[in-house]
N, C-alpha and C positions, 0 to 999 in steps of 0.2 A: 529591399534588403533590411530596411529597420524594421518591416511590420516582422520580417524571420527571424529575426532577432529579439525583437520583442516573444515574439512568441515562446522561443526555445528557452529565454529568461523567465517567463510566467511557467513555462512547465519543469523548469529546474528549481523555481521559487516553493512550487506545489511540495515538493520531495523535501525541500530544506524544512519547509515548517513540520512536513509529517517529520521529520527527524528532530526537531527540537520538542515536539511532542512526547514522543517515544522518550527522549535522554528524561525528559520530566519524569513518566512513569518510571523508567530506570533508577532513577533517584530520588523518588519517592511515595508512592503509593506500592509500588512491588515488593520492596523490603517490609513495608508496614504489613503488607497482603500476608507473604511469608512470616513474619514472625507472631500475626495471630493464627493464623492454622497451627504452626506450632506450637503455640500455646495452648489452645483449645482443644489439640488433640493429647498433650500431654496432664492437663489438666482431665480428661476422658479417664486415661489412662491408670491415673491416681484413686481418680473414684470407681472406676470397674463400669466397664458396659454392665456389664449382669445389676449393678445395682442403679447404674439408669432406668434400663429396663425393668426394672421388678416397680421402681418409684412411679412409673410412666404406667406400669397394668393399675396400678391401684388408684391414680387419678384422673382413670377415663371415667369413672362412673359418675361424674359429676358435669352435667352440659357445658356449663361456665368455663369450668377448667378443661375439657377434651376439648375445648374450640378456640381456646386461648395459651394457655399455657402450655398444652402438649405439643400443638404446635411451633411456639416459641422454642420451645426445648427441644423439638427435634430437628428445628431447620438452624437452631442455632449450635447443638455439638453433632448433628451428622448432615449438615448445609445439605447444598440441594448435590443429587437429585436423590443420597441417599433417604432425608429426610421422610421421604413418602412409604418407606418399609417400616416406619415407626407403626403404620398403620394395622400391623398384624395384632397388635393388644389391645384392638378395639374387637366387640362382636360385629358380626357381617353386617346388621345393620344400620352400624354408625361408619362403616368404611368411605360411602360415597362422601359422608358431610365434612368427615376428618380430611377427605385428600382434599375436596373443595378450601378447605379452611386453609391447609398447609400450601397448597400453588399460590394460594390468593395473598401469603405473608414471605415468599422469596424476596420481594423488593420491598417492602415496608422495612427490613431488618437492616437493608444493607448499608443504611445510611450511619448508622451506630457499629454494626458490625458486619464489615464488607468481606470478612471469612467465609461469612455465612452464605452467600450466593455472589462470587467474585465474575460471573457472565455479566450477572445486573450492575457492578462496578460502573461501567462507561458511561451508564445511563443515567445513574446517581449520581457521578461527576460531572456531566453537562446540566443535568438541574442545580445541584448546589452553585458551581460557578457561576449561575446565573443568577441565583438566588444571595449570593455572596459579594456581583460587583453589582446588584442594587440594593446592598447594605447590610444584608440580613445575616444572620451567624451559623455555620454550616452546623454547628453541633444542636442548634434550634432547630431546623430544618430537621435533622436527624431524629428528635426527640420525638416533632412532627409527625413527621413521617410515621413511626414506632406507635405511637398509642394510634392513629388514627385507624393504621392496620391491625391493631388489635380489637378495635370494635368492630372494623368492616371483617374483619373474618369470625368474628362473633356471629355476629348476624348471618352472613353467607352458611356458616356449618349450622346455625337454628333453620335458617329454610331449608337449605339441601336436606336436613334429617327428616323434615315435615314430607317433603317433596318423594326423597326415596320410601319411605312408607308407606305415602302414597298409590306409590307406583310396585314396591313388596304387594300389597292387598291387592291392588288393581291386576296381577299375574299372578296370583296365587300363593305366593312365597308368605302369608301368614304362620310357618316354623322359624324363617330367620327373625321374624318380628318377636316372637315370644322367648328368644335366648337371649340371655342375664337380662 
């Protein structure tokens, strides 16, 4: 009778801690969650898609910035998974490098701004707390995180674009190679 008893305590133990988990989220990371979407899409808002958009055609023509900054800027006011239609103000043949760049920065961001890709939340939470009860400062981690994704999607959108060209020439598509 005590091992059923233990037992029936260890599997009502399971529920209690998923429940003080949850009352956490409840009371804080969900309201923070909500009130930057809020913000960011209000702040959208103020500025006008159309003039995102217009600022975003005109700094693809530059590698550096189509691999860095466009994608910052699109996973950050159209998070994921709208972020990846940003990709229609590039020409067809910087599309493949751009999406590569932009999947590759959903979790880099979300340690600074968990708006931005709130699926990856969970995942950025069980790193930082780990990272946090052996000392280290979530918002470091976060900073971390942020430039380090910005280089590695640097370089991932320079090969993918070497790569799709590649492979344009290799099937004959040298017409999408020679637009803009």
């Amino acid at each position: 009778m005590d091992f059923m008893i233990m037992i029936a305590e260890g599997f009502m133990g399971m529920f209690e801690a998923g429940a003080e988990v949850f009352m956490g989220y409840m009371t804080g990371i969900i309201p923070l969650l909500v009130t930057l979407i809020t913000a960011v899409n209000a702040i959208t808002k103020m500025i006008g898609e159309e003039k995102i958009n217009g600022f975003i055609q005109k700094i693809t023509k530059y590698a550096v910035l189509r691999y860095t900054l466009v994608p910052f800027i699109a996973v950050f006011f159209f998070t994921n998974p709208m972020c990846y239609t940003v990709g229609r103000f590039l020409p067809e043949k910087y599309k493949p490098a751009f999406y590569d760049s932009a999947v590759s920065f959903v979790h880099p961001i979300t340690g600074l701004f968990p708006h931005a890709n709130s699926a990856e939340l969970f995942v950025w939470l069980g790193v930082a707390t780990g990272y946090t009860a052996a000392g280290g400062s979530q918002a470091q981690l976060g900073l971390m995180f942020l430039l380090t994704g910005l280089i590695v999607i640097l370089m991932r959108g320079l090969v993918t674009e070497r790569i799709s060209a590649y492979m344009f020439k290799k099937q004959g598509h040298e017409k999408i190679l020679k637009e803009n």
